[in-house]
C-alpha positions in Angstrom: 32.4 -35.8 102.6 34.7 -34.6 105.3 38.1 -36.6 106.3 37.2 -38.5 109.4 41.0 -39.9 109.6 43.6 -37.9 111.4 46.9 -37.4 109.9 50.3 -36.3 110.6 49.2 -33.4 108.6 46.8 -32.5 111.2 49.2 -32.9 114.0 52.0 -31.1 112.2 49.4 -27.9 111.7 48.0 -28.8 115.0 51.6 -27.7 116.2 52.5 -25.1 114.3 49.0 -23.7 116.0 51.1 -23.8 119.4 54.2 -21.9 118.0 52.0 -19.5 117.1 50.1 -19.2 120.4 46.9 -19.1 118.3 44.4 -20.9 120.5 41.6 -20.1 117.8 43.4 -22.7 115.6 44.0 -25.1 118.0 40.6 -25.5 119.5 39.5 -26.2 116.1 41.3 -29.0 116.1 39.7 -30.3 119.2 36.7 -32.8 119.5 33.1 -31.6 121.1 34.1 -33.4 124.4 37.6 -33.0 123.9 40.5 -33.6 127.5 43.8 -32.6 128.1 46.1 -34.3 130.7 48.8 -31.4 131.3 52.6 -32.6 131.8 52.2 -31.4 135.6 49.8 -31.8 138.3 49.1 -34.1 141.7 47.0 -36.6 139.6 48.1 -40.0 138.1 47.7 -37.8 134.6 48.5 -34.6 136.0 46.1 -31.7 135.6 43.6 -33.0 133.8 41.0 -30.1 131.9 38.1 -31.7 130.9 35.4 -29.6 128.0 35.7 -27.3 125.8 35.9 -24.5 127.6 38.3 -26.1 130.4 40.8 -27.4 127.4 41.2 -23.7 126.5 42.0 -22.6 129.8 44.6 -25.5 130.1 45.8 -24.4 126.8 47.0 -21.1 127.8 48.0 -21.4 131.0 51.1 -22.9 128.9 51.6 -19.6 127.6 50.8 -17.8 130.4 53.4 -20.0 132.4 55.9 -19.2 129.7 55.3 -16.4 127.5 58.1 -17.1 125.1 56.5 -21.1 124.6 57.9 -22.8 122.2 57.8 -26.8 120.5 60.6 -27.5 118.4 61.8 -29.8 116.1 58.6 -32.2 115.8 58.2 -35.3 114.9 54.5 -36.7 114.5 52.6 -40.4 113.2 49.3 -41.7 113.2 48.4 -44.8 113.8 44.2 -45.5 113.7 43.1 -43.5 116.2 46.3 -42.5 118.1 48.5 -40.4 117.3 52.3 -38.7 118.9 53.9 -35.7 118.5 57.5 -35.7 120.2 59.4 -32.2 120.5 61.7 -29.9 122.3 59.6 -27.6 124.4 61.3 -24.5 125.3 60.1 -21.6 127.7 61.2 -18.7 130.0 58.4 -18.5 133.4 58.4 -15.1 134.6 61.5 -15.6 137.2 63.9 -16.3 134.3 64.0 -19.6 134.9 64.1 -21.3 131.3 62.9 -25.5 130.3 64.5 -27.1 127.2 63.4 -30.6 127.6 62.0 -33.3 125.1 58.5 -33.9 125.5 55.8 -36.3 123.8 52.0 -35.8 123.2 49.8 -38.8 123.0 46.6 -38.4 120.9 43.2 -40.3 120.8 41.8 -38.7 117.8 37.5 -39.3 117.2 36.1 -38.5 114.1 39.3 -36.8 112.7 39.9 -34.3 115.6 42.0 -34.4 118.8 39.2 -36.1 121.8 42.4 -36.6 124.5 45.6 -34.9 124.2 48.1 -36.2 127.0 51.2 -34.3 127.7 54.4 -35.6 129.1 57.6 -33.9 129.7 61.3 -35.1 130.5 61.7 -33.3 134.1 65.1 -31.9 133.3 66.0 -28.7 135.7 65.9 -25.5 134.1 68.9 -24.6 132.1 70.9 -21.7 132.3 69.9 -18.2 130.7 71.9 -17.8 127.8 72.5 -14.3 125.9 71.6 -11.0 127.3 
């Protein structure tokens, strides 16, 4: 019988998935009738991508936004059927223009895979390019 619980397990892989821009992985992780609220947007959850199809679009438009995408130093716990992953999300947009700001993902989880994944990010202006 398959685990219907989700773990921190799960969300730690389902992370690891982003860092690796591998958005096989993490719609495998995603319910049948799975949402995502992006961190930005005009609505009261910001962008909100609802289906299959729709959350994989959201999904890279992340990396497609910022190229170099990255979720550091998680930290993850389940609780029944929620879940959080906090992090530091770091990313260069195409201007140069780089984010470092601490973020959370709140998770409803349904039968052991993601159903709602709601992304919120610290609004921190973009810090200055370091190196060469």
């Amino acid at each position: 019988m398959a685990n219907t619980q989700a773990t921190v397990e799960l969300l730690q892989a389902f992370s690891e998935a982003w860092n690796r821009h591998d958005i096989d992985a993490l719609m495998g992780f995603m319910a049948e009738d799975c949402v995502f609220h992006g961190a930005a947007g005009t609505e009261l959850f910001g962008r909100s991508f609802v289906g299959r199809d729709a959350v994989r679009e959201g999904f890279q438009l992340a990396w497609q936004t910022f190229p170099d995408a990255a979720w550091l130093d998680g930290e993850h716990f389940v609780s029944g059927d929620r879940g959080v992953s906090e992090s530091t999300f770091c990313g260069t947009k195409s201007d140069g223009s780089r984010i470092e700001a601490r973020m959370v993902d709140v998770f409803t989880f349904q039968g052991g895979k993601i159903a709602v994944k709601n992304a919120y990010r610290k609004d921190r202006p973009p810090v200055a390019k370091t190196g060469n």
